[in-house]
N, C-alpha and C positions, 0 to 999 in steps of 0.2 A: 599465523593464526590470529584471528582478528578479535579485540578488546573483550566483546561479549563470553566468548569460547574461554578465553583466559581465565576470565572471572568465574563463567561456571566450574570451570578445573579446579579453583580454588577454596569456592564453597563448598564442594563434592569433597576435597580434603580436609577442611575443617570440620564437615561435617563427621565424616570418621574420627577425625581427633575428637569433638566431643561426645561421640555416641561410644568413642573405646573410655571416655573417662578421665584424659588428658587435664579439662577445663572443667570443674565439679561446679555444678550452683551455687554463687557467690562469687566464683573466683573473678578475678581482675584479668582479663586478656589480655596478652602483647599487646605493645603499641602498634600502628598502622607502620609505621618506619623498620620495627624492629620483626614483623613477620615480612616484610620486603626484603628485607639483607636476605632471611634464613631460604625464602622461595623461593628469591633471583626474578620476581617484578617489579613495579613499581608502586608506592604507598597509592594514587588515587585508583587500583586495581583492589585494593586491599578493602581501601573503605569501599568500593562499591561491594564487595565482598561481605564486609559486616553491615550495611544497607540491609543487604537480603537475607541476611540471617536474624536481623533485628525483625525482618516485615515476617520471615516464621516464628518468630518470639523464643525463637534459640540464645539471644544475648540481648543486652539493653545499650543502645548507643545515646548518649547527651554530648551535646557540645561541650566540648572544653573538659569530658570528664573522660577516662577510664572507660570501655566497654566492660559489661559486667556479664557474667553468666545468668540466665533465668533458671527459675527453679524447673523442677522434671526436662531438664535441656540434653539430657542424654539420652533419655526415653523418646524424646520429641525427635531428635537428631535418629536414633535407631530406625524410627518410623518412616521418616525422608527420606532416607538412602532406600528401605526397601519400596519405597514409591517410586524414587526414578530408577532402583534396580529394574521393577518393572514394567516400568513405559517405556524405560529408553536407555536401555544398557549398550555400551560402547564394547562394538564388536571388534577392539584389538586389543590383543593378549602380550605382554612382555615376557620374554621366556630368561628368565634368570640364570646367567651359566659362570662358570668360572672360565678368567680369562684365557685360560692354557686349551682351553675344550674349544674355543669358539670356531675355530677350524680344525677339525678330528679329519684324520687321515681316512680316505674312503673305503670303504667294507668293514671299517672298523664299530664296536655297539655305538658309542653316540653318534657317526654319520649317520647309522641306520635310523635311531629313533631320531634325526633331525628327520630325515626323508619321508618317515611315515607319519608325523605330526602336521609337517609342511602339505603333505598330502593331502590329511584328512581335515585340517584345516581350509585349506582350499574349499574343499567340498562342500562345506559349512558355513563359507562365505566370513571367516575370521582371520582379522590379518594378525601378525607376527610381527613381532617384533625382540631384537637379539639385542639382551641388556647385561654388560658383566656384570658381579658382585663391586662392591665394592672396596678402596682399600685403604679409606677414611672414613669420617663422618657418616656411622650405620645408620644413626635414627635418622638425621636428613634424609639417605639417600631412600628412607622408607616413606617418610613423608613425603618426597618430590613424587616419588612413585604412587602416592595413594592419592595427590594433589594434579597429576598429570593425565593424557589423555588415554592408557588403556584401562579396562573395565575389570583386569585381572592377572594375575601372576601361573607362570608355569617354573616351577625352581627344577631346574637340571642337574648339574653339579654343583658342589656345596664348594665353600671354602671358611677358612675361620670366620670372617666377620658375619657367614649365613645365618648364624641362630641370634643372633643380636637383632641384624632385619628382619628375619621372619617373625619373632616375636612381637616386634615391633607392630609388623601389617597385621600381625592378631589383635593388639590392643585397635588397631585403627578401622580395623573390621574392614579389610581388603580383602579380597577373595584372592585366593593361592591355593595352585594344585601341587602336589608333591611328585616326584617322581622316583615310585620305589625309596624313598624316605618315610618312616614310620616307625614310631615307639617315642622319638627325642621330640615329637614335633605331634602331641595325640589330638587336638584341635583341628590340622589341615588334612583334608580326604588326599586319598594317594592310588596312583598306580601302582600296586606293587607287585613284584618278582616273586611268586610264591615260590622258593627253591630248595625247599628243607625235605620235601619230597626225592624232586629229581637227584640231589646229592646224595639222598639216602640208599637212591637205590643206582646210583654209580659204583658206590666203595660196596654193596650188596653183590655188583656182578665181580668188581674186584674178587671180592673176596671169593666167591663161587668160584672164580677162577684156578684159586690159590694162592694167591697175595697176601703177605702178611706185613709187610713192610711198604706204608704209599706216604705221598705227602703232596698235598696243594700247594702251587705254585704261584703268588704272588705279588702285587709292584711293593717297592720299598714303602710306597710313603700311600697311609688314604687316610680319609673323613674319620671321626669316630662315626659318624651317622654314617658314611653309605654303605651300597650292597656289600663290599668288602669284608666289611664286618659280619655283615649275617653269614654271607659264604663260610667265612672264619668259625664261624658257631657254628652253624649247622652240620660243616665239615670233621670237627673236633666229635661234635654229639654222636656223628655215623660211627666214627671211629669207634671209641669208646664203644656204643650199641655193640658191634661187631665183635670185641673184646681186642681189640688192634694196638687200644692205648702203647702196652710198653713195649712193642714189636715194633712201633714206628717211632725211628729214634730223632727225625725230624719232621713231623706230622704236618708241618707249616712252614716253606720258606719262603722269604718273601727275595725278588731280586734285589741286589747291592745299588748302592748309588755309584755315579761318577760315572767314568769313561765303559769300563767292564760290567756291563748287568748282571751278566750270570755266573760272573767267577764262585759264586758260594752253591751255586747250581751244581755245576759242575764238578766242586769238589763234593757234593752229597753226593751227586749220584756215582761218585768215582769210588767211594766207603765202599769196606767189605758189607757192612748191613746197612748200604744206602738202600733208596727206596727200589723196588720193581716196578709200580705203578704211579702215574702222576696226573692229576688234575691241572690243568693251565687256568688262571683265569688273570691273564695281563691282556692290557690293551692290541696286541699285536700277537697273536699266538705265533703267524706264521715268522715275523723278526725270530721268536725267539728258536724256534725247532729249524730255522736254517741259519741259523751260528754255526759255524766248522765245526766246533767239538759236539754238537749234538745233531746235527745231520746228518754224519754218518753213522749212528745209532742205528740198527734195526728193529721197525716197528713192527711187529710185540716180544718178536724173539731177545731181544735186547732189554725192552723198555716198553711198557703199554702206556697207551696215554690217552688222556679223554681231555676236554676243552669246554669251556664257558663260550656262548656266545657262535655264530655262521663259523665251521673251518671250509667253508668252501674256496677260500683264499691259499687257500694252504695246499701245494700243489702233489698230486700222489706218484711216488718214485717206486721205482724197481723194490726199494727196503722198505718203503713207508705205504700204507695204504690209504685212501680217507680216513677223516680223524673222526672218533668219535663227541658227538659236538650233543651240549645242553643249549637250547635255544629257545627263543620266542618268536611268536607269528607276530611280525612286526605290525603287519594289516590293523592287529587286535590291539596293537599297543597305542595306533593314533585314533583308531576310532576309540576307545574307553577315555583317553584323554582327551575327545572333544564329548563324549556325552557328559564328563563330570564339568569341565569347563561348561559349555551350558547350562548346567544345571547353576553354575555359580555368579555365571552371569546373569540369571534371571532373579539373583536375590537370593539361593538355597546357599549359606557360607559352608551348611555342614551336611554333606551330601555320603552317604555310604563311600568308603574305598573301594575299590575292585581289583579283585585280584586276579593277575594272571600265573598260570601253572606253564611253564617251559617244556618244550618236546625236546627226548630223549632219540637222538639220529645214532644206533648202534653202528658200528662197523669191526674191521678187522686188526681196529688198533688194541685191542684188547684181551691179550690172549694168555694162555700159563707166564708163571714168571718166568724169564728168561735165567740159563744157568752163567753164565757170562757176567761181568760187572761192565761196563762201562769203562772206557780207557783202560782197559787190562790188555 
């Protein structure tokens, strides 16, 4: 990248630093030396940097003195960015993921919504770019990001240091799309998973069935922020609705850690009043329903079961029939994330969420409780 390109990357980020407030009128700026360490350029990068923020009358440069802030330089700065937002907004996007996701096993939810982002991105003529969280230095790794050359953030999966960052690109007025993240983060617009429905009316056929005893199924470990959570809620709220509370004496297991994932599975549903019915929503539904001790389960006679996310992986046996699967038209998932991304790169930071509602795929996994327990 050649010197001029640099420099504009760096003014574009200080520009957000002072338009979020970082540098108030009056204040004294880093030295030319000491924003070089933190941005990884070089100082005569820097001063050509404060050059062109002095000739917007964003900051005051004298020789031999301090850069100082000018008075209204946050309002001025506010102003600049939505100017070259819309002249000339840079058509590449960083998709923010945690590092464990950044190769998702295929047919799994994140390969799909990589696939149909990737897609619909294509279409739109916006390139991608695959940047982990970080597992140092948050505010750096925000600034580098708000200082560098994509025009906006896509956050996928979260991990601890994400609300640190993301807070961060709020104060710097970075455009950032959420994905299905929303309530811990009410400033950035989101794709999200409208699921409080579909769940409502999963544990509704349950119940119609005859079920009185179910329990969602789980990974050991997630986000406070992501979908896990609202499933968690949502799934708890149906119950209760239904009056299932004290009939379901496990309403939530999440799987164990270590070598055995389902050993706590298995002993629930081995219980005299373990569950009848079960929700999956782990990464791998099909791993989990061909483990030995629950493959030979028969589906619904034995065990009804419904699923988060395509069971079309999940292959249908003599015992098992298609699984009853809550899903999303992936199609809609990458084109709502490139119409809100456009909208953010054209300068709108606060652009409506959109929500999508997940299709209910009934099948024959659902059926009376079975009179049999498991492992009997």
């Amino acid at each position: 990248m050649g010197r001029p390109r640099i420099v504009d990357g760096i003014v574009c980020g200080l520009l957000r630093r002072l338009a979020g407030g970082q540098w108030m009128p009056g204040a004294v700026m880093p030295s030319t030396r000491t924003l070089a360490r933190e941005l990884g350029v070089s100082p005569p990068v820097i001063r050509d940097a404060f050059a062109h923020l002095d000739r917007l009358r964003l900051i005051q440069v004298r020789p031999n003195h301090p850069a100082v802030v000018q008075p209204e330089a946050p309002a001025r700065a506010q102003a600049r960015l939505a100017h070259l937002a819309g002249r000339r907004p840079s058509r590449r996007v960083a998709i923010l993921e945690s590092p464990r996701r950044m190769h998702p096993p295929p047919g799994t939810y994140w390969h799909r919504v990589n696939a149909a982002v990737q897609e619909a991105a294509r279409a739109h003529g916006i390139t991608l770019t695959y940047v982990p969280w970080p597992s140092t230095d948050f505010k750096q790794f925000a600034e580098r990001l708000a200082c560098g050359p994509c025009g906006a953030a896509l956050a996928h999966g979260l991990t601890d240091s994400s609300p640190i960052v993301l807070h961060r690109l709020e104060e710097l007025k970075f455009p950032v799309l959420m994905h299905n993240m929303v309530g811990h983060f009410p400033g950035l617009p989101a794709v999200i998973r409208d699921e409080a429905m579909a769940i409502r009316r999963i544990v509704q056929t349950f119940f119609e069935q005859g079920h009185r005893s179910l329990c969602l199924i789980i990974e050991h470990y997630y986000q406070p922020v992501s979908h896990v959570q609202n499933r968690v809620r949502f799934w708890k709220a149906a119950i209760n609705e239904f009056g299932l509370g004290a009939s379901c004496p496990v309403s939530v297991c999440p799987l164990a850690e270590g070598a055995d994932p389902y050993r706590h599975l298995t002993s629930i549903l081995q219980a005299p009043d373990g569950p009848t019915g079960v929700l999956v929503s782990v990464g791998q539904t099909r791993q989990l329903l061909d483990d030995p001790r629950l493959r030979r389960l028969r589906v619904p006679q034995d065990l009804s079961v419904a699923a988060f996310d395509s069971t079309d992986a999940v292959p249908i046996l003599p015992w098992r029939p298609a699984i009853t699967s809550i899903d999303l038209d992936m199609r809609r998932v990458g084109e709502c994330s490139m119409e809100l991304l456009e909208k953010l790169l054209a300068g709108d930071l606060h652009p409506p969420s959109l929500r999508l509602v997940p299709q209910i795929r009934l099948t024959d996994s659902i059926g009376p409780p079975g009179r049999c327990r498991p492992g009997g």
